[in-house]
C-alpha positions in Angstrom: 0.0 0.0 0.0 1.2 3.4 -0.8 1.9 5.6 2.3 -0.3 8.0 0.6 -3.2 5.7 0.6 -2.9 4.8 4.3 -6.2 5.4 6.0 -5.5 6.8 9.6 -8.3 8.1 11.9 -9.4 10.6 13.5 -7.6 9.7 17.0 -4.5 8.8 14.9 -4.4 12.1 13.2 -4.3 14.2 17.1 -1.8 11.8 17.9 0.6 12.7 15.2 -0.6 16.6 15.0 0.0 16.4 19.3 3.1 14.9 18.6 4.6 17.3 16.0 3.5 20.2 18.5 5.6 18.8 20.7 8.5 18.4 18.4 8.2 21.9 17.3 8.3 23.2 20.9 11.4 20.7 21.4 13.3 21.9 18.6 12.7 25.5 19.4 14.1 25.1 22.5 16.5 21.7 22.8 16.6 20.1 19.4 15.5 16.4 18.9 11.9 16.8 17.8 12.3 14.2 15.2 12.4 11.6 18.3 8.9 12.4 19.2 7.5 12.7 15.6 8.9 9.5 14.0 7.8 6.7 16.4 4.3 8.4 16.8 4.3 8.2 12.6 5.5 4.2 12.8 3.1 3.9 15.6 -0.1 4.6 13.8 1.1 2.6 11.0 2.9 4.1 8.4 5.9 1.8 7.5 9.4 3.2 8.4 10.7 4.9 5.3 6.9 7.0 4.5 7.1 8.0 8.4 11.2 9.4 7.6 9.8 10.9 4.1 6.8 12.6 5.6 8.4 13.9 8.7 10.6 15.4 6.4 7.9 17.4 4.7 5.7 18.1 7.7 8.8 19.6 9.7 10.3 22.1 7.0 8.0 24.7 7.9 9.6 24.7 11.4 13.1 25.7 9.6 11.9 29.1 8.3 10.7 29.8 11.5 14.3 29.5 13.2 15.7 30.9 9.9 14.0 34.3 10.4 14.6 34.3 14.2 18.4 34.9 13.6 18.3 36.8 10.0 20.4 39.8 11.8 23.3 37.1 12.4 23.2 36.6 8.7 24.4 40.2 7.3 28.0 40.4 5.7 27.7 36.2 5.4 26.5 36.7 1.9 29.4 35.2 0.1 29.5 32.5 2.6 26.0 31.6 2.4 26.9 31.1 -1.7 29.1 28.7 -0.8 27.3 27.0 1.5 23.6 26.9 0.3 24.8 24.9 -3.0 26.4 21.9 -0.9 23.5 21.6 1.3 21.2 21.6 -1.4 23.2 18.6 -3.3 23.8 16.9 -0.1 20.2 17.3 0.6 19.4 15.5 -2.5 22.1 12.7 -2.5 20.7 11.8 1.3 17.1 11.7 -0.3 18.5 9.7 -3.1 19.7 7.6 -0.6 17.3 7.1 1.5 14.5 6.4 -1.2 17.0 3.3 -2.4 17.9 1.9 0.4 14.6 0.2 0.7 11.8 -0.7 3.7 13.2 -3.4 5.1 16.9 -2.1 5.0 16.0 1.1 6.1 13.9 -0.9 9.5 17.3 -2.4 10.1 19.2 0.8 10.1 16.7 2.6 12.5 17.8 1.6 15.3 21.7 2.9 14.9 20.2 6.3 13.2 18.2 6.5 17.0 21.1 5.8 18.4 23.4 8.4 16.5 20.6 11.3 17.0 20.4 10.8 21.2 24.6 10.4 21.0 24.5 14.1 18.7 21.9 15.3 21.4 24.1 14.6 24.1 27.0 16.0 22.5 25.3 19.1 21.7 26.8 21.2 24.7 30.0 19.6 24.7 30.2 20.8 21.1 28.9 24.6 22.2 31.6 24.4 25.0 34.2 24.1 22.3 33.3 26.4 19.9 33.3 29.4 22.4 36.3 28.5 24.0 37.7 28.5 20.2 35.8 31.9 20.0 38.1 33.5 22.9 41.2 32.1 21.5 40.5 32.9 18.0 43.1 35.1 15.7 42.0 37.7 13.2 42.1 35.1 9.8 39.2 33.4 8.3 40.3 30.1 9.8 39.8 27.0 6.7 36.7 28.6 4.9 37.4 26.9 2.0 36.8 23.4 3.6 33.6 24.4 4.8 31.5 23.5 1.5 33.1 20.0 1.7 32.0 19.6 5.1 28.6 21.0 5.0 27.8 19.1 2.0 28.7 15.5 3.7 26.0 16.2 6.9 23.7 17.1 4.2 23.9 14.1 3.2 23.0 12.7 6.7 20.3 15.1 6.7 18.4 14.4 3.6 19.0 10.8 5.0 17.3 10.8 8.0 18.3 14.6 9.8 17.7 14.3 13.7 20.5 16.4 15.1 21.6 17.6 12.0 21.6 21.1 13.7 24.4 19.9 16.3 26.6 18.0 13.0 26.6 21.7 11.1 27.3 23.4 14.4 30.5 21.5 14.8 31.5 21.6 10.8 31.1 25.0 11.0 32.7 25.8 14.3 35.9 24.1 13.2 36.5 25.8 10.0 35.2 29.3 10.6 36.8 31.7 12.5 33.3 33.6 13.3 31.5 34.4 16.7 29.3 31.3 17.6 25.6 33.8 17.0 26.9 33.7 13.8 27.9 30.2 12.9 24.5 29.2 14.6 22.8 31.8 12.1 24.3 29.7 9.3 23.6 26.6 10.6 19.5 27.4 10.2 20.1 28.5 7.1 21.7 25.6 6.0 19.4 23.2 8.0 16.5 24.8 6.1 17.7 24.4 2.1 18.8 20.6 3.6 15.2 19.7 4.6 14.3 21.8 1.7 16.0 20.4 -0.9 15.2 16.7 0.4 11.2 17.7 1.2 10.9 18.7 -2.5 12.8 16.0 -3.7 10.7 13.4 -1.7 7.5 15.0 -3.5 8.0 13.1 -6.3 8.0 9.6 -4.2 4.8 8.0 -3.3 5.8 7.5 0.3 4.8 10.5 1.3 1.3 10.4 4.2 -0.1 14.2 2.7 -2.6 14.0 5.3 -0.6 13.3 8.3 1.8 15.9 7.2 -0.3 18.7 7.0 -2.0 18.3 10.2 1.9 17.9 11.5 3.4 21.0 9.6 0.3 23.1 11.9 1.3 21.1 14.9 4.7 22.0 14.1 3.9 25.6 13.5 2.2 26.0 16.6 4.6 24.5 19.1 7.3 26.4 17.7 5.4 29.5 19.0 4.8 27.4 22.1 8.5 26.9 21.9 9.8 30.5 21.3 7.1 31.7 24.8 8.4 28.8 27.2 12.0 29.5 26.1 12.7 31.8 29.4 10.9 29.3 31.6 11.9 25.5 30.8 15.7 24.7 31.5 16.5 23.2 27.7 19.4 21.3 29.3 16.6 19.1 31.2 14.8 18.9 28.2 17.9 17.6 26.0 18.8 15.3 28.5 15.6 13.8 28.6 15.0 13.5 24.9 18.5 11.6 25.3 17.0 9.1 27.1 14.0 8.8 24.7 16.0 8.2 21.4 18.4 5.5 23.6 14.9 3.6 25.0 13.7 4.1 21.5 16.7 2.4 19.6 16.9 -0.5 22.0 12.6 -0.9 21.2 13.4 -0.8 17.9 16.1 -2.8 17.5 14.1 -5.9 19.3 10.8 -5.3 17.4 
C-alpha cells in the first residue's frame, strides 16, 4: 500500500498533529523533535521509510521559523551563504537519493543505529557549544579553513536528507571548526543551511509516493504551533533538562526498535 493511501483516523491524526506540537516546541528550544514525531508516525502505522519521508515534509516549515529568528546574524555572510547553500542543497538531494534506495526493510534495520546516532549528537550538543566558544576566545583575526567548509557541510547534508535528527548539532560542529566567526553567527548559518537541507530533500521526496499528505499537513500546523509554544516557554523550561531527557527517549527508542 502506498503511504499515501494509508487510512488513519481521527484519533491517529491528534496523535501525530499532538506529537509534532511537541516536536516543534522541542526543537525550538533543545533540538531532537524528530524523536517524538517518528515513532508516533511508525506507531499509527505508516511503515518506516513513509514516516522518515513525511516527517521530512511536515517539519520544514519549522526551519523558516528558526531561519528568520536569527536573520540579523546573517548580514556580511553573503558570500558565505553562496558557498554553503549549494552543498546543502546537493547533499540534501544525495541523502534523499539515498534514503529512497535503500529500501523498507533495509532502512527498518538501520533505524535503530540512526536513534542511536541522534540521542549520542543530542548529548553532545553542549560539549560541542563548549568548544566552539572556548575557540571563539582564543580565535586570531584570519578566516580560519573557509574553504573546507563547503566540503563539510555538504557531507552532513547528506545525513540530513537521509534521516536529519540532530543535523543542527553535526553543522554546528563543521562550522565551528573551519570558521573563524562568533558562535551567533555560525549558529545563524547553521539554520540557514538546515533549512535548504530539509528543503531540498522535502521537494525532492515530493515526487516519491511515500509520502502520508494528510498526516503531514496536520503535523506542519502542529509543528507551527509548538514552535510559538517553543519561542514563549524558552525563558521558563531549563533546555538542558529537556535535551537530557530527549537523550533518554532516542536511547529507549533504539533499543525498542532494534528488538521489534
Amino acid at each position: 500500500m502506498l503511504a499515501a493511501a494509508q487510512p488513519l483516523g481521527p484519533l491517529e491524526l491528534c496523535a501525530v498533529a499532538i506529537a509534532a506540537v511537541a516536536a516543534g516546541a522541542v526543537n525550538a528550544l533543545a533540538g531532537g523533535g524528530t524523536l517524538l514525531t517518528f515513532p508516533v508516525l511508525t506507531a499509527v502505522g505508516l511503515p518506516a521509510l513513509a514516516a522518515n519521508i513525511t516527517n521530512t515534509v511536515a517539519l520544514c516549515p519549522g526551519h523558516i521559523g528558526a531561519t528568520l529568528a536569527q536573520s540579523d546574524a546573517l548580514r556580511g555572510q553573503r558570500a558565505r551563504l553562496t558557498m554553503l547553500v549549494p552543498a546543502g542543497i546537493v547533499g540534501g538531494l544525495i541523502g534523499g537519493v539515498l534514503l529512497l534506495n535503500t529500501g523498507e526493510r533495509a532502512f527498518r534495520d538501520v533505524v535503530p543505529l540512526l536513534l542511536l546516532l541522534s540521542s549520542l549528537l543530542l548529548a553532545a550538543q553542549d560539549r560541542v557549544r563548549a568548544l566552539l566558544l572556548e575557540r571563539e576566545r582564543r580565535r586570531g583575526g584570519s578566516d580560519g579553513h573557509a574553504h573546507w567548509a563547503p566540503l563539510l557541510v555538504g557531507t552532513a547534508a547528506i545525513y540530513g536528507g537521509y534521516f536529519g535528527a540532530g543535523l543542527g548539532v553535526v553543522l554546528l560542529a563543521a562550522l565551528g571548526v573551519v570558521l573563524d566567526e562568533p558562535l551567533p553567527r555560525i549558529n545563524a548559518l547553521k539554520q540557514v543551511v538546515a533549512l535548504v537541507v530539509n528543503v531540498a530533500a522535502a521537494v525532492f521526496f515530493l515526487f516519491s509516493d511515500q509520502i502520508h499528505w494528510v498526516a503531514a499537513g496536520a503535523m506542519a500546523v502542529g509543528a507551527l504551533a509548538g514552535g510559538a509554544i517553543g519561542g514563549h516557554l524558552s525563558t521558563r523550561v531549563n533546555a538542558v533538562a529537556l535535551r537530557w531527557t530527549m537523550v533518554v527517549i532516542g536511547a529507549v527508542l533504539a533499543v525498542v526498535y532494534l528488538v521489534r
